[in-house]
N, C-alpha and C positions, 0 to 999 in steps of 0.2 A: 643537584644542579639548581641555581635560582629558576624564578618562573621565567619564563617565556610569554611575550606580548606578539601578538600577530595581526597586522595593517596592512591597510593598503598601502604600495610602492608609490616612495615617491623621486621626482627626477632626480633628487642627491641622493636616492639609493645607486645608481645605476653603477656605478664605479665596484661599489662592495660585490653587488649583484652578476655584475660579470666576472671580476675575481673568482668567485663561486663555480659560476659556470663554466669558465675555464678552465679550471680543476677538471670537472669531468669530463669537457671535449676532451683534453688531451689524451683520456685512457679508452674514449672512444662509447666512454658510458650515455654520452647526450650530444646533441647537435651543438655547435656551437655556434652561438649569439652573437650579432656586431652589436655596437654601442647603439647604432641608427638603429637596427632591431628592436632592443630593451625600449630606446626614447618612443618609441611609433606602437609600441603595446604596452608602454607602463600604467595604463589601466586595467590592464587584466590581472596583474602582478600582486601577490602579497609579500610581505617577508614577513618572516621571524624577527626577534629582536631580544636580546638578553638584557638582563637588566642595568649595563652601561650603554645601552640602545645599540650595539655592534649588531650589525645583520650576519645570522649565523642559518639562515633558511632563505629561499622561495620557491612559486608557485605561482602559475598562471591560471586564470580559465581562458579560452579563448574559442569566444562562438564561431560557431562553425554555420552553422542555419537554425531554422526556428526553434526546434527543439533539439538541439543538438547541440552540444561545447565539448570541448578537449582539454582534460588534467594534462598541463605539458611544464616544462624544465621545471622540475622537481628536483630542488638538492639542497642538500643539507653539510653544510662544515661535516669533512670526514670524521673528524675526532669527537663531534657531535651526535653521531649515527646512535640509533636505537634509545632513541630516548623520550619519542614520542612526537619531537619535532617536524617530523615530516608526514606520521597522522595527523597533527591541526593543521598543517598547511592544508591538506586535499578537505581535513573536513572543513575546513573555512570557503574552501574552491566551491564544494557542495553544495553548502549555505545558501551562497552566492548565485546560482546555481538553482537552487529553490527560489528562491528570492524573484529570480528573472523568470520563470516560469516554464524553463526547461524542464522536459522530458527527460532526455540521456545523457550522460556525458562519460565519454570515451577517454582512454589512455592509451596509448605506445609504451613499452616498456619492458624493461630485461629483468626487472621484479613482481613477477605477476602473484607470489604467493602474497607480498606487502598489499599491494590491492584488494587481493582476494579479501583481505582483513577487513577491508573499507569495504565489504559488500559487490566488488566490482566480481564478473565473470567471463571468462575467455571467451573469447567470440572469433569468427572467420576475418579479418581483414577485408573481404569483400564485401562484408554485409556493412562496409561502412561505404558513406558516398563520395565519389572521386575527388571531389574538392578537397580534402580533407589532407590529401597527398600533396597540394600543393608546394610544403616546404622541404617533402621527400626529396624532390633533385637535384636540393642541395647537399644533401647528406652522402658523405664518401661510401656509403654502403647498399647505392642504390644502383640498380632498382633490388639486389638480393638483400632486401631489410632481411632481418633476424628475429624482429621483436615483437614482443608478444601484445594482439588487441584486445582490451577490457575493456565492460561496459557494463556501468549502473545504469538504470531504469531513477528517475526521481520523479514521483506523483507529487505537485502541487507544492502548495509552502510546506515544509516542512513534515514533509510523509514523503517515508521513500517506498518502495514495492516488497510486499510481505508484511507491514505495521498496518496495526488496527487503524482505522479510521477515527 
């Protein structure tokens, strides 16, 4: 596979981006996105990008509180899967993430062995704060979510918990 470039989203991704995303709403793998949604958080957003610049990934962070943000609509082109494409999205999210001076950053998800990779660890859904539920009631599966909560720890620029100082 060519390399892969990963940026920040921009307003003329949004069309590709939701494409994306609607793949997975429909099997019920991710919430799904309105257009007003993408426009109103295309900063948090990165995508992927192949080397005809076709966006074949993204990825948001999206603060939560001071030290807290949430790895959220994670997807990657089905036919794309397992190729590393959606580890640089989350470790870009991370980066990012460091960078702002976040503590933790949490996930929702029905892949938690894929996180586990990224250093995330399961956690109780409660030991997260309520805010955090807010786009839950939207979701057709609520309030009985299914999904599983991860959560890395991030120390500072670039030191995450366990690495030498």
């Amino acid at each position: 596979m060519k390399p892969i470039t990963v940026e920040r989203a921009r307003l003329e991704d949004v069309e590709a981006m939701k494409a994306i995303l609607d793949d997975y709403a429909r099997t019920g793998d991710l919430l799904a996105r309105s257009r007003l949604s993408l426009y109103e958080s295309i900063r948090d957003f990165f995508v992927a990008k192949d080397d005809r610049g076709e966006i074949v990934g993204l990825c948001a962070l999206h603060i939560s509180w001071i030290d807290l943000a949430e790895v959220r609509s994670l997807a990657v082109k089905r036919e794309l899967q397992s190729r590393g494409i959606g580890r640089t999205l989350v470790e870009r999210c991370l980066a990012d993430a460091e960078d702002l001076g976040l503590q933790r950053v949490f996930a929702l998800t029905y892949r938690p062995a894929f996180f586990a990779m990224l250093g995330f660890h399961a956690i109780e859904k409660s030991e997260l704060p309520h805010k955090v539920w807010q786009d839950c009631v939207h979701c057709p599966k609520f309030p009985d979510c299914d999904e599983v909560a991860v959560l890395r720890e991030v120390l500072g620029r670039g030191r995450v918990l366990g690495e030498a100082a």
